[in-house]
DSSP file (Angstrom, degrees, kcal/mol; ACC not computed):
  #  RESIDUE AA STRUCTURE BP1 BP2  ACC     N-H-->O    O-->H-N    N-H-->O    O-->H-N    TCO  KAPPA ALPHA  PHI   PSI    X-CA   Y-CA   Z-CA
    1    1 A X              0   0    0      0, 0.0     2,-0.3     0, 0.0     0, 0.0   0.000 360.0 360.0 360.0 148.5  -36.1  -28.4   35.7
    2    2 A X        -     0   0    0      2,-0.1     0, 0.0     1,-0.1     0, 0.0  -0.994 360.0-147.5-150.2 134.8  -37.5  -25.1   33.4
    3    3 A X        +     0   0    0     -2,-0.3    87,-0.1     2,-0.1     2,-0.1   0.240  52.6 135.0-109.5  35.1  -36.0  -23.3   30.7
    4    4 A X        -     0   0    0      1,-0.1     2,-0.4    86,-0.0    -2,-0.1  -0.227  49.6-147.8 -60.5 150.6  -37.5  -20.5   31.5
    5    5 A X        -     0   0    0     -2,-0.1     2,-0.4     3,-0.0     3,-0.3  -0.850  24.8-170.4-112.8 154.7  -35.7  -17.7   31.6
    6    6 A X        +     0   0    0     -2,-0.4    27,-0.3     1,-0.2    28,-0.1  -0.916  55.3   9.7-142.7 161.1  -37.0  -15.1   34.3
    7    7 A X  S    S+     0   0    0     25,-2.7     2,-0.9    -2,-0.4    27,-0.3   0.945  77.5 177.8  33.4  58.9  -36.5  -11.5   35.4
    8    8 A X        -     0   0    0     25,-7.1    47,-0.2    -3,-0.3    -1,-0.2  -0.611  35.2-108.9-108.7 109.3  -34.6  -10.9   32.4
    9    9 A X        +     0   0    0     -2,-0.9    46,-2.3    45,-0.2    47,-1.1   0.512  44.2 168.9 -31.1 131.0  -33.3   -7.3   31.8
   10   10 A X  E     -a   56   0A   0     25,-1.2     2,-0.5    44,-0.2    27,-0.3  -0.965  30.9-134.9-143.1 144.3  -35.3   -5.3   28.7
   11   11 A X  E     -a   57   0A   0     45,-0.8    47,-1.7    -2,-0.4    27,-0.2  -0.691  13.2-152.0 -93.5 146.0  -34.8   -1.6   28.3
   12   12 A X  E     -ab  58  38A   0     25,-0.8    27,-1.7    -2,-0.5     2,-0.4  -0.901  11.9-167.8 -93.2  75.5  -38.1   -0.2   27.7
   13   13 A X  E     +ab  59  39A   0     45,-1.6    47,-0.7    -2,-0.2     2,-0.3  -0.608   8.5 178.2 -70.7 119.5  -37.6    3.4   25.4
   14   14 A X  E >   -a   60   0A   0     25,-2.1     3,-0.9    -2,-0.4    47,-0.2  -0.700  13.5-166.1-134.5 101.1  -40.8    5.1   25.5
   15   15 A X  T 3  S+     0   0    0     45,-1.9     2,-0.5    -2,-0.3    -1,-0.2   0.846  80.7  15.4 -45.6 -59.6  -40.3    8.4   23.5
   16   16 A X  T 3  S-     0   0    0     45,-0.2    -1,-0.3    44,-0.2     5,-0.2  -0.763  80.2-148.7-110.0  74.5  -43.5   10.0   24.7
   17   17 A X    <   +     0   0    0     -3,-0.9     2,-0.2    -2,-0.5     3,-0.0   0.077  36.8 129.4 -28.5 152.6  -45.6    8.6   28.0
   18   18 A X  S  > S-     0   0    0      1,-0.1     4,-1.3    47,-0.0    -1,-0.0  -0.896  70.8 -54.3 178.5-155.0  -48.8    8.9   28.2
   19   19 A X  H  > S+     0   0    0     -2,-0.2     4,-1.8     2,-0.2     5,-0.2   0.748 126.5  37.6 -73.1 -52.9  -51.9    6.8   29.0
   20   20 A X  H  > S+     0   0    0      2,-0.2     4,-0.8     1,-0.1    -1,-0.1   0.946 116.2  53.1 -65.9 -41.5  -51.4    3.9   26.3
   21   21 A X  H  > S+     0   0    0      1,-0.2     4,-3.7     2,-0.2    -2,-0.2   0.932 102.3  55.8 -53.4 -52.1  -48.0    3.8   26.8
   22   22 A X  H  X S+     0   0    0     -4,-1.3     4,-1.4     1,-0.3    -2,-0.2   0.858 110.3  49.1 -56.8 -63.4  -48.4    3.4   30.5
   23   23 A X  H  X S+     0   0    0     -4,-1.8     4,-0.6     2,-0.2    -1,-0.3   0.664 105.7  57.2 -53.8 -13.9  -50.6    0.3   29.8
   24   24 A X  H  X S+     0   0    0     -4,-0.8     4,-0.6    -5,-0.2    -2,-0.2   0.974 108.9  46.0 -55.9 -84.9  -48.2   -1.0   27.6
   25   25 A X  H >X S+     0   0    0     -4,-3.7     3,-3.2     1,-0.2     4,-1.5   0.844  97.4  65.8  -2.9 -85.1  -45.5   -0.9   30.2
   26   26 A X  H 3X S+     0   0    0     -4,-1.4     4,-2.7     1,-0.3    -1,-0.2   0.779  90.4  65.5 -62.9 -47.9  -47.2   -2.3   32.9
   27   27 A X  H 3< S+     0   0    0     -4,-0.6    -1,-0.3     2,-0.2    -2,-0.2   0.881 109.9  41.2 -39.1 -46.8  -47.5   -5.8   31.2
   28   28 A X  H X< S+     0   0    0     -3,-3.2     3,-2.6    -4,-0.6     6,-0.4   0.969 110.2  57.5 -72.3 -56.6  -43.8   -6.1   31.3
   29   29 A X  H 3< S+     0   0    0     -4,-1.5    -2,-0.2     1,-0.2    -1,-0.2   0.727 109.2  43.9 -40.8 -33.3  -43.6   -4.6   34.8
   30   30 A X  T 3< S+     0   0    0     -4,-2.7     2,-0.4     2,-0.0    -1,-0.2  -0.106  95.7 111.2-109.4  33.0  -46.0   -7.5   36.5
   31   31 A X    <   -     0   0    0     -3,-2.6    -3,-0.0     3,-0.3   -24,-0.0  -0.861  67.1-151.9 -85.5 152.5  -44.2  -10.0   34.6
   32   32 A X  S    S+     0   0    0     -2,-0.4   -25,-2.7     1,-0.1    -1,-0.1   0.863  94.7  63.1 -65.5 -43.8  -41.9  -12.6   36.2
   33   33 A X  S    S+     0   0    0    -27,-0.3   -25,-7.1   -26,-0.1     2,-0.5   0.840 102.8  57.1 -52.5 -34.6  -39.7  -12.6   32.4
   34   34 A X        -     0   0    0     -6,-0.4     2,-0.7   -27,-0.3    -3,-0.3  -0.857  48.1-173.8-133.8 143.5  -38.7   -9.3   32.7
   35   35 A X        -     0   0    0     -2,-0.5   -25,-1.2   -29,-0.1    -6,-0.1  -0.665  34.4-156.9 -87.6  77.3  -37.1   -6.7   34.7
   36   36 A X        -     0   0    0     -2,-0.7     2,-0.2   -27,-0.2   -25,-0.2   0.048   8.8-165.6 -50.6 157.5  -37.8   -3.4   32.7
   37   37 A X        -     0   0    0    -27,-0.3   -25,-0.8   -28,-0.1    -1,-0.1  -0.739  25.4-125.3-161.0 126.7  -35.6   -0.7   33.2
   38   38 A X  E     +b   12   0A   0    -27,-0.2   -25,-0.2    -2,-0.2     2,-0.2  -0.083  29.8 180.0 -60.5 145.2  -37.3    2.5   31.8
   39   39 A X  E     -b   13   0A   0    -27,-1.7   -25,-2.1   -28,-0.0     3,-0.1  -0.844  23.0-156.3-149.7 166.7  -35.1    4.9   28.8
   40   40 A X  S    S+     0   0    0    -27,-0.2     2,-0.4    -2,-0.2   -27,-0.1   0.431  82.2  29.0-131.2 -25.1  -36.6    8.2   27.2
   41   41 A X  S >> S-     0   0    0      1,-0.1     4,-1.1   -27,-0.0     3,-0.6  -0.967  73.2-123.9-148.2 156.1  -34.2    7.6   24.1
   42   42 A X  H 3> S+     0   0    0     -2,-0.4     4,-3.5     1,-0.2     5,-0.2   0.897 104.7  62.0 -52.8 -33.9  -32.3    4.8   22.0
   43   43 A X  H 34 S+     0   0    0      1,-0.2    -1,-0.2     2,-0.2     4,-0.1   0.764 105.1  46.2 -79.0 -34.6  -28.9    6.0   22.3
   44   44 A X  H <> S+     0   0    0     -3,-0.6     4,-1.3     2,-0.2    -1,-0.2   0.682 116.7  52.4 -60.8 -34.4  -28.9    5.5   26.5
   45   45 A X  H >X S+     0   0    0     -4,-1.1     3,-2.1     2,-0.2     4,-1.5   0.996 110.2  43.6 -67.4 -59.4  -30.6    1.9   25.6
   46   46 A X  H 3X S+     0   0    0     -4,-3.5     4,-0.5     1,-0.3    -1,-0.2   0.533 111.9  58.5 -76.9  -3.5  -28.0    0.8   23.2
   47   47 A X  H 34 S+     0   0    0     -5,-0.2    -1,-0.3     2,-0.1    -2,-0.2   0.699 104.1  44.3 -79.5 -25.3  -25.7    2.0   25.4
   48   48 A X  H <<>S+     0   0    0     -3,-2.1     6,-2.8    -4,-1.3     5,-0.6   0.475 113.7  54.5-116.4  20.3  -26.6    0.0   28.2
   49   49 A X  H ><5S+     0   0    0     -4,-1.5     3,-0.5     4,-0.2    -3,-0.2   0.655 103.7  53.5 -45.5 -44.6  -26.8   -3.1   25.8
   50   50 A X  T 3<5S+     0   0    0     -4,-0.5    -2,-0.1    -5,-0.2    -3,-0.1   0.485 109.6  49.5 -79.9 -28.5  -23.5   -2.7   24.5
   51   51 A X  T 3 5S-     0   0    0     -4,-0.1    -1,-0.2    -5,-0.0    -3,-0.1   0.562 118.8-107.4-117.3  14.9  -22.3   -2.7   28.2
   52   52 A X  T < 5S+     0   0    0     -3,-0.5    -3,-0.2     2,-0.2    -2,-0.1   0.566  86.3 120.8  83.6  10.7  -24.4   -6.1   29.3
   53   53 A X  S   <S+     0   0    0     -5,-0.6     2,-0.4    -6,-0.2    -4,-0.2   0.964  75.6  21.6 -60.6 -51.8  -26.9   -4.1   31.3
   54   54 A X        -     0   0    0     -6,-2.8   -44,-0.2    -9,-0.2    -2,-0.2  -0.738  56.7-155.9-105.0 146.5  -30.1   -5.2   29.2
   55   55 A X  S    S+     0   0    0    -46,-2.3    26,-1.9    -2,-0.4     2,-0.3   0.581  78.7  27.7-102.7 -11.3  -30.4   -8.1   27.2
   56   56 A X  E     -aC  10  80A   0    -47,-1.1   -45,-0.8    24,-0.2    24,-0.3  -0.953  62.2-141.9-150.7 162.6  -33.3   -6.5   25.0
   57   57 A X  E     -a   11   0A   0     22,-1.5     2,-0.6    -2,-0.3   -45,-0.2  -0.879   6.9-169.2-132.4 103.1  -34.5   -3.5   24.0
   58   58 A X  E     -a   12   0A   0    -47,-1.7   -45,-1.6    -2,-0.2     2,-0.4  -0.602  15.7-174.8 -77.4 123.0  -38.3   -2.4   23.6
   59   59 A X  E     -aD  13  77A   0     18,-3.5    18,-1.3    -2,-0.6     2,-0.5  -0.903   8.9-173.8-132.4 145.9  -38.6    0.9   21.7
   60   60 A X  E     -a   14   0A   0    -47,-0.7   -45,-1.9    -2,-0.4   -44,-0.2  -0.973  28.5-126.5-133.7 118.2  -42.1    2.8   21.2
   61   61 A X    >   -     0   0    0     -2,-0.5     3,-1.1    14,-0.2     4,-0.3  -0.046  26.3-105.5 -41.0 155.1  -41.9    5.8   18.9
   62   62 A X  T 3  S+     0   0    0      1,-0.2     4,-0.2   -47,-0.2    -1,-0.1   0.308 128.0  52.5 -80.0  -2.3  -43.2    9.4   20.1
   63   63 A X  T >> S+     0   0    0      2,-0.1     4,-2.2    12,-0.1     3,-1.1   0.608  75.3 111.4 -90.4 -43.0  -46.2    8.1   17.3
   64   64 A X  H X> S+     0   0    0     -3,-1.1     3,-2.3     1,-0.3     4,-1.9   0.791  78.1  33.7 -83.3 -78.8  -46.5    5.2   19.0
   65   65 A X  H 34 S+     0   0    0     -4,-0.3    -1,-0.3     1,-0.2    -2,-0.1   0.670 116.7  57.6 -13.4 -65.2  -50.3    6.0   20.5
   66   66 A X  H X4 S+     0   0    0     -3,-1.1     3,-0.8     1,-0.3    -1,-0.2   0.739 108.0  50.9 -32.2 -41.7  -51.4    8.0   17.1
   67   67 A X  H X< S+     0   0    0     -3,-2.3     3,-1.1    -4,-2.2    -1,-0.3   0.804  92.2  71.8 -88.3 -21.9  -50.7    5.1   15.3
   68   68 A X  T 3< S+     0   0    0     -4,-1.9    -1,-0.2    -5,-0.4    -2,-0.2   0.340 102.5  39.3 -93.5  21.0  -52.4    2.7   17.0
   69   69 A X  T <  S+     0   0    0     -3,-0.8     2,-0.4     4,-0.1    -1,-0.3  -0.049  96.7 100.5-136.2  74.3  -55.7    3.7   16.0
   70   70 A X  S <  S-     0   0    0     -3,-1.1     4,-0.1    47,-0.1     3,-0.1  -0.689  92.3-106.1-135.6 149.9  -54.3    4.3   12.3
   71   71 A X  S    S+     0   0    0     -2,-0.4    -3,-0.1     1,-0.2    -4,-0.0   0.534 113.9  41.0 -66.5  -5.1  -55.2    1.3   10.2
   72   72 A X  S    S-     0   0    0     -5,-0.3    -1,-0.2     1,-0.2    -4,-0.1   0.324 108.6-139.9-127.2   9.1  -51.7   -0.3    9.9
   73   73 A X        -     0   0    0     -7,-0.1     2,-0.3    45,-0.1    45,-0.3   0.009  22.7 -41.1  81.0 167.2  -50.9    0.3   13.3
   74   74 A X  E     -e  118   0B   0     43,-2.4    45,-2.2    -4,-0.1     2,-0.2  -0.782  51.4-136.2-115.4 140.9  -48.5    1.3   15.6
   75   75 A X  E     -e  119   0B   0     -2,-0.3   -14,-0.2    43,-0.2     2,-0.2  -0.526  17.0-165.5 -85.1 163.6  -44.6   -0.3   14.8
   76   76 A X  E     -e  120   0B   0     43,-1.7    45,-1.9    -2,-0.2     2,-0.7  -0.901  15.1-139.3-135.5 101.3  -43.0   -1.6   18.3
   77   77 A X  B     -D   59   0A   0    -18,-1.3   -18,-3.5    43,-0.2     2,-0.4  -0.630  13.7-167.3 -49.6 102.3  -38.8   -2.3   17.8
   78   78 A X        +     0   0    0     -2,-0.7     2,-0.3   -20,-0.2   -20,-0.2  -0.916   9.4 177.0-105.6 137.7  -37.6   -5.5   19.5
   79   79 A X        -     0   0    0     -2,-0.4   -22,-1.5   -22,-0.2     2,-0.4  -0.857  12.4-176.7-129.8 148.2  -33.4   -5.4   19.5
   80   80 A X  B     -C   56   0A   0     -2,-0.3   -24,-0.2   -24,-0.3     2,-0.1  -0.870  33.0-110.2-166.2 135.2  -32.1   -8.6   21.5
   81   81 A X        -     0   0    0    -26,-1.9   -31,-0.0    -2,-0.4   -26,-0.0  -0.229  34.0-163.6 -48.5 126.4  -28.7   -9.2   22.1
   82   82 A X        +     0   0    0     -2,-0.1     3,-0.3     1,-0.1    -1,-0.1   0.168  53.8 108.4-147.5  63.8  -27.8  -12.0   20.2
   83   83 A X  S    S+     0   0    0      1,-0.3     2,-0.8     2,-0.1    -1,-0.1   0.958  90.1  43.0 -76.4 -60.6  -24.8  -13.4   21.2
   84   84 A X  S  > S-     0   0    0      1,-0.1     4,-0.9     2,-0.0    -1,-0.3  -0.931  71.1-165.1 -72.9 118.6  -26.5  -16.3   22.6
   85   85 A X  H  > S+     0   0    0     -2,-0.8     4,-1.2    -3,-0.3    -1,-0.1   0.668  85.9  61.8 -54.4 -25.9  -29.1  -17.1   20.0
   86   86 A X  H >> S+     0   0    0      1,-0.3     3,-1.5     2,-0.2     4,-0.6   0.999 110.4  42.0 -75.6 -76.6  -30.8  -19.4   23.0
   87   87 A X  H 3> S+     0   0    0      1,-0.2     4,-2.8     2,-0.2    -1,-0.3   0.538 111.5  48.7 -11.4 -57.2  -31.1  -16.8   24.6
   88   88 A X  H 3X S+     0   0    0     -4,-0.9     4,-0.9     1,-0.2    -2,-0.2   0.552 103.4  57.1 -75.9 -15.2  -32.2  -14.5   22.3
   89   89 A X  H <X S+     0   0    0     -3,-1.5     4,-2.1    -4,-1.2    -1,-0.2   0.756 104.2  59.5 -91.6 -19.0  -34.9  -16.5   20.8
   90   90 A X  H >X S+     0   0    0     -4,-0.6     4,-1.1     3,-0.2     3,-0.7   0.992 107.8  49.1 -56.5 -88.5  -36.5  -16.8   24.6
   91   91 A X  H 3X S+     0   0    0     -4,-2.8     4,-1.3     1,-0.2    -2,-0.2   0.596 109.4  43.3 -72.5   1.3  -36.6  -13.2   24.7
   92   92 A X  H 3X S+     0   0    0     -4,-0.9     4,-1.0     2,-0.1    -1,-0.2   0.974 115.4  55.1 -54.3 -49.9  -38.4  -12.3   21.2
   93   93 A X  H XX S+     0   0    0     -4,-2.1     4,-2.5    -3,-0.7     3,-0.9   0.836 115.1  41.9 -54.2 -41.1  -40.9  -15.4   22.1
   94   94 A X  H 3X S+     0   0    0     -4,-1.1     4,-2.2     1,-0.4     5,-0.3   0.904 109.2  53.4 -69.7 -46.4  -41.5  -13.4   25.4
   95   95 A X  H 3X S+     0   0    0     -4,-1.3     4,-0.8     2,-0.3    -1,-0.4   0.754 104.1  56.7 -39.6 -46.6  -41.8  -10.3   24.2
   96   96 A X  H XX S+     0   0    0     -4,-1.0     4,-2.7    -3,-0.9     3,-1.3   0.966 108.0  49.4 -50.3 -69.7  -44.4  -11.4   21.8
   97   97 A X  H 3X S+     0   0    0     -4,-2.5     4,-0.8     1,-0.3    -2,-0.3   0.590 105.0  55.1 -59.5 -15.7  -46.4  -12.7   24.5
   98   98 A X  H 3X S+     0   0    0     -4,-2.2     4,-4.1    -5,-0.2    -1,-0.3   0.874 109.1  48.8 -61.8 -55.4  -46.1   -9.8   26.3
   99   99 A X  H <X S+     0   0    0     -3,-1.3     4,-3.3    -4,-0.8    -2,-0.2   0.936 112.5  45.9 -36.8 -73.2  -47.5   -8.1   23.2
  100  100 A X  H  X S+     0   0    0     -4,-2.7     4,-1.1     1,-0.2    -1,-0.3   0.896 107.4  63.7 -75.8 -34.3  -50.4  -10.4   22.7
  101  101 A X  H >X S+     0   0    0     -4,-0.8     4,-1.9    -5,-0.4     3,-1.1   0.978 107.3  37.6 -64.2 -50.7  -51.2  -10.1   26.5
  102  102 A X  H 3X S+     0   0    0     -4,-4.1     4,-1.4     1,-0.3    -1,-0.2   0.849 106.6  65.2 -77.3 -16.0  -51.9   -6.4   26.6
  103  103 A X  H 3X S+     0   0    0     -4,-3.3     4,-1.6    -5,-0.2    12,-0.4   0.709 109.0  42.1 -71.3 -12.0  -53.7   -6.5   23.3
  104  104 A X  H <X S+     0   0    0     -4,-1.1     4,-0.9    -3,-1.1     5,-0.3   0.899 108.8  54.2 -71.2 -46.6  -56.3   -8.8   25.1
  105  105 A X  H  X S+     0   0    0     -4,-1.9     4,-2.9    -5,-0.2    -2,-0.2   0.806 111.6  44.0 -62.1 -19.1  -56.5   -7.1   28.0
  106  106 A X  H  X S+     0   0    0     -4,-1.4     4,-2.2    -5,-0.2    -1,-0.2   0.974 113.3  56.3 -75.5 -54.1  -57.3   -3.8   25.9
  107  107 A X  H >< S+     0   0    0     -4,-1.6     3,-1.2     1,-0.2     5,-0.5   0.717 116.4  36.6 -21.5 -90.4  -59.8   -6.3   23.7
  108  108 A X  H >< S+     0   0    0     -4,-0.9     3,-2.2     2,-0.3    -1,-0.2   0.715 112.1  52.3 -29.6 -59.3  -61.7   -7.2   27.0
  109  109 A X  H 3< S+     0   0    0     -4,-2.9    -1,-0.2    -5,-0.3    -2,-0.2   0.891 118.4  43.0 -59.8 -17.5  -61.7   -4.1   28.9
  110  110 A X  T << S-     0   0    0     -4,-2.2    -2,-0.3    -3,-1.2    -1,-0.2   0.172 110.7-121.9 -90.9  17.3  -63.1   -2.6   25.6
  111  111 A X    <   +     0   0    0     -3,-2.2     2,-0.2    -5,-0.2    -3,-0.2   0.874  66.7 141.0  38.8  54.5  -65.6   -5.5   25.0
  112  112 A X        -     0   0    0     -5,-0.5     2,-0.4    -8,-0.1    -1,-0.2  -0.544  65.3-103.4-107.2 165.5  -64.1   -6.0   21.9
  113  113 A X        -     0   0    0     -2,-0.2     2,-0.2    -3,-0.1    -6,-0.0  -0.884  63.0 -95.3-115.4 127.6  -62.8   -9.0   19.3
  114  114 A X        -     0   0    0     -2,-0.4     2,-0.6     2,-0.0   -10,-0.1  -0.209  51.8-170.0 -32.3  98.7  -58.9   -9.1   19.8
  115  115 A X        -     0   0    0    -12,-0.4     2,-0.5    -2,-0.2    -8,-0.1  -0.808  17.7-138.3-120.7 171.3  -57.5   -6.8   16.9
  116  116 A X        +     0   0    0     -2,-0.6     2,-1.5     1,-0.2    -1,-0.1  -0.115  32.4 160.9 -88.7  32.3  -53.7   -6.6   16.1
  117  117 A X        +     0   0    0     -2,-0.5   -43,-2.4   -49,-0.1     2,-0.3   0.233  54.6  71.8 -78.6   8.9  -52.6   -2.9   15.5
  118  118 A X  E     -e   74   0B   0     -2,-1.5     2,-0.5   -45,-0.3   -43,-0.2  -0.784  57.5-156.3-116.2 163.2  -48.8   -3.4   16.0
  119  119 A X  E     -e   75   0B   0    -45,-2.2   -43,-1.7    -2,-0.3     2,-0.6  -0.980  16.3-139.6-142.9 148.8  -46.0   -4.8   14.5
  120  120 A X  E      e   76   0B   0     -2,-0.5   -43,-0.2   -45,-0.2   -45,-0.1  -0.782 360.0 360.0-104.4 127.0  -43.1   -6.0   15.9
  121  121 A X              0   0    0    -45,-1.9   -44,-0.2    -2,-0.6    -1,-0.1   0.177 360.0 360.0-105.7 360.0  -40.2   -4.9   13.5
C-alpha cells in the first residue's frame, strides 16, 4: 500500500514565460505527483481552486527570472487547498521536492555547487 498521492491537480501561474520559466515547469510536467494545468494570472487559478479544479496553486511573478540571479532570490507562492490538512501537507512536501529537483538539475547542467535562490512563501 503507498500514500502517495499521484497526478495531483496544481495550477501553475506563470506571469511571464520565458526560458527559466519553461525549465521550471517542466519538473512538474514529467512528474508522476502532478498534473499541471498552465494559468497566465491568479485570479483564473483561485478560481479554479475555489471550484475543486486544482488542489494547489504555483505562482511565479513576471520578476520571477530577474530575481533569480538577485542575491535573495526569486519568491515562488505555494497556495494548497487546505481542507484536508493530509492532503495538503503531501502537496507542500511535493512541491518542495519539485523545487529542490530543478535547482539540481540547473546546479549540474551548470557545473555548479547547489545554490538556493528561491523561497517558497
Amino acid at each position: 500500500m503507498s500514500l502517495d498521492a499521484e497526478h495531483v491537480p496544481v495550477a501553475l501561474v506563470i506571469e511571464r514565460p520565458d526560458a527559466e520559466t519553461a525549465g521550471f515547469t517542466s519538473v512538474f510536467r514529467q512528474s508522476r505527483y502532478f498534473s499541471p494545468v498552465g494559468f497566465r494570472e491568479m485570479g483564473a487559478a483561485e478560481d479554479a481552486m475555489r471550484r475543486g479544479l486544482v488542489d494547489g496553486i504555483v505562482h511565479l511573478r513576471e520578476d520571477f527570472s530577474r530575481r533569480m540571479r538577485d542575491p535573495g532570490g526569486a519568491p515562488v507562492q505555494v497556495i494548497v487547498n487546505g481542507i484536508d490538512a493530509n492532503n495538503a501537507r503531501l502537496i507542500s512536501g511535493y512541491v518542495e521536492g519539485a523545487l529542490s529537483t530543478w535547482l539540481l538539475q540547473k546546479a549540474n547542467a551548470g557545473g555548479t555547487a547547489l545554490a538556493v535562490p528561491l523561497r517558497v512563501e
